[in-house]
N, C-alpha and C positions, 0 to 999 in steps of 0.2 A: 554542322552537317554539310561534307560537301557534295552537288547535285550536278556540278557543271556537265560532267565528261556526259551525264544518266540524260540530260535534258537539251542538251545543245544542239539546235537545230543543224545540219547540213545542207540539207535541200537547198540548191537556188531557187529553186520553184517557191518553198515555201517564202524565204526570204523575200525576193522580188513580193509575194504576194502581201505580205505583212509590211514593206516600206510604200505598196501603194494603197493601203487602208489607211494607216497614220496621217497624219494632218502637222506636225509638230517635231524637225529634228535640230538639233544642235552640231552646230560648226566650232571646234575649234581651233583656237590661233595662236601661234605663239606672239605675244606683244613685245616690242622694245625693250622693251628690258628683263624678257626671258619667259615670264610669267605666261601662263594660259588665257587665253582670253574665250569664254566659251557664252555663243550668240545662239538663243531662237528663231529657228528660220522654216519658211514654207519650204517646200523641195519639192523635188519629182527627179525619180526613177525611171531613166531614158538609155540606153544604149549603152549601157550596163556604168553608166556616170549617175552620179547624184548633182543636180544641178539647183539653184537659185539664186531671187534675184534683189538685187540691192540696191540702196545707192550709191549715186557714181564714186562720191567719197566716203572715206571713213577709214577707222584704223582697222576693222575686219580686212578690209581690201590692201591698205598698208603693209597688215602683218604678213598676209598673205606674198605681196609683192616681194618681201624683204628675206620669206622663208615661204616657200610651197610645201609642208611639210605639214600634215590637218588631220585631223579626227573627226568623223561623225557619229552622232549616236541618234536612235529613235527609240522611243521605248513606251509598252503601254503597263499600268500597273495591273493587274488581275483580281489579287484576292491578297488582304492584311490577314495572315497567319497570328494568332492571338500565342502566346506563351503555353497558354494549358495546354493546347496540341500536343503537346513532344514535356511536357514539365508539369508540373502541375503548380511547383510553387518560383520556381526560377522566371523571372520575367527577362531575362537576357536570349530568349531562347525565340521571342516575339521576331516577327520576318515578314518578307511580303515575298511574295509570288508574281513574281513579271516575264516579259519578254522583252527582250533590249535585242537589236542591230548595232555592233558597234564598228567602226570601219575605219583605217588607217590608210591614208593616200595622199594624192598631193591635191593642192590647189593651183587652179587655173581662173585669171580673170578672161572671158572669151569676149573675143575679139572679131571674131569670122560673124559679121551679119546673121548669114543664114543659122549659123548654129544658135544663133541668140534668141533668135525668131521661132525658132524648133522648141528650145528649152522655155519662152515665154507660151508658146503657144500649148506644150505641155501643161505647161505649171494651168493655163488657166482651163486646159480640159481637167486636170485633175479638182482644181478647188472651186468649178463649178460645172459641176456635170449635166446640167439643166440644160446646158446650152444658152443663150439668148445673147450672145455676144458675139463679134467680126472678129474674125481671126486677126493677126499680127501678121503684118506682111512686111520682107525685110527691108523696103524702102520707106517705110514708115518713120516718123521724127522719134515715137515713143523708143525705138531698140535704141534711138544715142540718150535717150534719158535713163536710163537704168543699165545697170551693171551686170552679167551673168555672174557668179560662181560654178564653176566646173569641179567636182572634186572625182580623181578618177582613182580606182582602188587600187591598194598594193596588193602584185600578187602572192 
């Protein structure tokens, strides 16, 4: 049963508002030797970039350097559709009900201070909205200890 075209959200609105509820997206990369390499990563939805932050090394940031060329996906599951729904005796017919973001762009490691300090200062108004913490300021030691990803969308 196909639903795509019936269910597919358009909305920017709604979009933007579903990738800043999520907690949870994945970055893919292509690795060395061609293969996908696909990473759980915190993010935040900034200035129409999906940003997050890493460490300084690693092959995410390698693959990236070697190919800017990335996928992200968020997704939350809804509801396991059982078989009897739509079958009564076919269990091939079982499914689940979600909502997926998926997004084709490039990768950027950022480099610019202030944009890093924006995107860290995001990420931690998003993953802790309580507040009780000093903002990131870009003379700070911590923006040369970790890494942005920038992934910016294709139009």
């Amino acid at each position: 049963m196909q639903l795509l075209g019936r269910l597919e959200i358009k909305s920017k609105e709604k979009i933007v508002e579903f990738l800043n509820q999520e907690h949870t997206g994945r970055i893919c990369s292509i690795d060395g030797n061609g293969y996908p390499q696909i990473i759980p990563m915190n993010f935040v939805f900034l200035n129409d970039s999906i940003y997050m932050h890493s460490h300084t090394k690693g092959e995410k940031l390698d693959n990236i350097r070697r190919n800017d060329k990335v996928g992200f996906e968020v997704d939350r599951s809804l509801q396991f559709l059982p078989s009897y729904f739509t079958h009564p005796t076919d269990a091939s017919q079982a499914d689940t009900l979600y909502i997926s973001v998926v997004i084709k762009g490039r990768g950027i490691i950022v480099d610019d201070r202030n944009e890093k300090t924006m995107a860290l200062n995001g990420l931690m108004k998003k993953y802790q909205p309580e507040g009780g913490y000093d903002p990131i300021k870009a003379e700070m030691e911590v923006v040369d200890e970790v890494a942005v990803i920038k992934v910016i969308l294709s139009k």
